[in-house]
N, C-alpha and C positions, 0 to 999 in steps of 0.2 A: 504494500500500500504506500501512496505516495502521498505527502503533504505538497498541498496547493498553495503556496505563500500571495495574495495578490494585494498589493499596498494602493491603497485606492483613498481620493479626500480631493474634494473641488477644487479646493484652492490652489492657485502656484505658488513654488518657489516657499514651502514650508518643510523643505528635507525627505521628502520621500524618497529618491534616489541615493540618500544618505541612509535613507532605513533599508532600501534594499541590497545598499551595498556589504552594509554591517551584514544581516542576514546573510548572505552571499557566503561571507567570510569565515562568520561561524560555520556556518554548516559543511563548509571547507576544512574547517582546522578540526570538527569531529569527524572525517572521512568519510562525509556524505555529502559529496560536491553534488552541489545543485545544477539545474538546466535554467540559466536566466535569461530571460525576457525581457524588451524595454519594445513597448506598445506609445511610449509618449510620440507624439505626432509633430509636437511643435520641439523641445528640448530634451533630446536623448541621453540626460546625463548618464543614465548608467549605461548605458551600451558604450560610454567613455572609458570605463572600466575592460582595458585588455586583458589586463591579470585575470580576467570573472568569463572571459570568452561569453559577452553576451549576445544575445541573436537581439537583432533588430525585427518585428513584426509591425508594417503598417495596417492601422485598423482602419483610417480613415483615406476618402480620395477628396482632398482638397478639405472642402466642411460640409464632405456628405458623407455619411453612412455608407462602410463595403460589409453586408452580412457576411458576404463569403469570406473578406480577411476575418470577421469575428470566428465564422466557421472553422479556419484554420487555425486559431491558435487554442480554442476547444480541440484540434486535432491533435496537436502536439502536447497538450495536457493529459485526454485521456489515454495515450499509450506510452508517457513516461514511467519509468520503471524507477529514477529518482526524484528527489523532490525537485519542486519547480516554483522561482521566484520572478513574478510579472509587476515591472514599476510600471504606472499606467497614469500618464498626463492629466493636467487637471481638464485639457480642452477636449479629449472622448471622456469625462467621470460618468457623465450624462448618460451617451450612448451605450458604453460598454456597461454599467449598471443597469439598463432597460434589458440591454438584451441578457445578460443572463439571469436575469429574474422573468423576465418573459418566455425564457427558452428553460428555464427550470434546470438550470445548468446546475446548481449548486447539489439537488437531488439526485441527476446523472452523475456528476462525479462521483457521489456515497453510493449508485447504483456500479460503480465498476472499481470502487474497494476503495476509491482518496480521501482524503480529508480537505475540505477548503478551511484557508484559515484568511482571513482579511484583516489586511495593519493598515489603520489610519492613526493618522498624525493630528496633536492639537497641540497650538502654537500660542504663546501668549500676544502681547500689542494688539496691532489693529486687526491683525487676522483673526482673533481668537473667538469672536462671536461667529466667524465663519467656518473656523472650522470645527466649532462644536456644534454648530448647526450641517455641517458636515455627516459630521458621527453619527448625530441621532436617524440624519437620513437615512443614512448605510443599516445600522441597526434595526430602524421599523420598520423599513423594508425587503431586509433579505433574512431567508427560514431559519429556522432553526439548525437546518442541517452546518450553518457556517460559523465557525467561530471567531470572536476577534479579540485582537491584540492593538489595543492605544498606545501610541508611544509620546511624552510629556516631553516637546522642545522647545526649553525656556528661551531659544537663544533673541527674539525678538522683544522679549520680556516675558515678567512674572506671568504665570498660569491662573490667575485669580479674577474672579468678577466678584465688586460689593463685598471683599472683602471673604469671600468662598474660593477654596481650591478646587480642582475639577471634579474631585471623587464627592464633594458637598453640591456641586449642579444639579439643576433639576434635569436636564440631558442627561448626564450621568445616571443616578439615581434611578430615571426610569429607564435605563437600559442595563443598570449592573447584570445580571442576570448573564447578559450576554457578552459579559468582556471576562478574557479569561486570564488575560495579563496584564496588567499597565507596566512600561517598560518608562523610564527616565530619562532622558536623553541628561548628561551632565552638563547644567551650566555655564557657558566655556565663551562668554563676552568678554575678552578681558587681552591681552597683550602675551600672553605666554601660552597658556593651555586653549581658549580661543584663535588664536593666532594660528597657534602650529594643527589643530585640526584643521582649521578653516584653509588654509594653503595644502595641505594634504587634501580634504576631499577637492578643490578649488586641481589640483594638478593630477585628479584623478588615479592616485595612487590604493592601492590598498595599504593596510596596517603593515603587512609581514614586508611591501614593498618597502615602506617609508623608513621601517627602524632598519634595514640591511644598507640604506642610504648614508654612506661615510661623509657625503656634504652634508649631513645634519649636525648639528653638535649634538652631543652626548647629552644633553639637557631638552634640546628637542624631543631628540628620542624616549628619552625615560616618561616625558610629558606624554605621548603617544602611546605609550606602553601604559602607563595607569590609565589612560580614556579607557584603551580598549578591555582594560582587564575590570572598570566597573561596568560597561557596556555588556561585557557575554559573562559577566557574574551574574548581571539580570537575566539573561536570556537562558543560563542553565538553571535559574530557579522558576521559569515558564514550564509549565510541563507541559502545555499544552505541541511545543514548539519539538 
């Protein structure tokens, strides 16, 4: 059985390709290298990622609708034998969320043994009413069959409305049920540990690439190295994952 990873949330430009990348990684460094996907139509960042060997699938022709690209990468989903990570633009969220809740995709997957698992991202600042209104979309509208994984990136600002963190939201609250992880993205606004991630994901490296980097100093790297070692300390306490 194969876990379905698919990172999906309207907004742009709030890390999802940074979540897919991370995931990518992990599931690499436990011996279960994934098959990645990058569906974004406008900003391919992960298929930036060479170390991740990802396919590029276009889902959309211009800003219409190709069923048949969606058909295809339902094809390549259900006769993967590994897991499978799909970072998916914010400009198909729309489309590609219609159609497999309208094709009942989530059901056929659990019908040929997968597990789908859906990561959206909530962002603090100005996005943050967007992309919890994001969440709650994703949530009341796709079955039970799928589970999901929030991932908390403060790096725009605090995660708080009125003085409530996101797990005290009413979006939250009426969707607990249905989240099976909340993952934390670390804090990382700031001139050192901000920095040195934000020019790593920014040059498209992965982690194992950036600390084997002898133009880094030794201080870079160590910084690198505790990101990534609180990042997939959350993610080996997911079981879902």
């Amino acid at each position: 059985m194969a876990k379905i990873h698919m990172v999906l949330q309207g907004k742009g430009g709030v890390g999802k390709s940074m979540i897919a990348a991370v995931l990518a990684q992990y599931k690499a460094g436990k011996g279960n290298t994934p098959i990645c996907i990058d569906t974004d139509p406008v900003n391919a960042t992960f298929a930036g990622y060479r170390a991740l060997d990802v396919r590029r699938l276009k889902l959309l022709d211009g800003d219409e609708i190709n069923t048949r690209h969606f058909d295809a990468l339902i094809e390549q989903i259900a006769t993967a034998a590994a897991d499978v990570i799909i970072d998916n633009g914010a400009s198909s969220f729309v489309p590609l969320s219609h159609y497999l809740i309208s094709n009942q995709v989530p059901a056929l997957l659990q019908e040929l043994g997968h597990e789908l698992i859906m990561h959206t991202v909530i962002t603090g600042g100005q996005a943050l009413q967007d992309t919890v209104s994001g969440f709650a979309q994703l949530a009341g509208q796709f079955p039970a069959q799928c589970q999901f994984v929030t991932w908390l990136n403060p790096y725009w600002g605090a995660i708080e409305h009125e003085g409530k963190g996101f797990e005290q939201m009413k979006a939250y609250v009426a969707h607990k049920a249905r989240v099976s992880a909340i993952i934390q993205v670390p804090p990382l606004k700031d001139e050192t540990y901000g920095r040195d991630f934000a020019d790593m994901l920014q040059a498209r490296l992965t982690f194992d690439e950036a600390l084997a980097l002898s133009s880094l100093t030794i201080m870079t790297r160590q910084r690198l190295k505790i990101v990534k070692t609180q990042l997939f300390a959350q993610l080996d306490n997911a079981a879902v994952l």
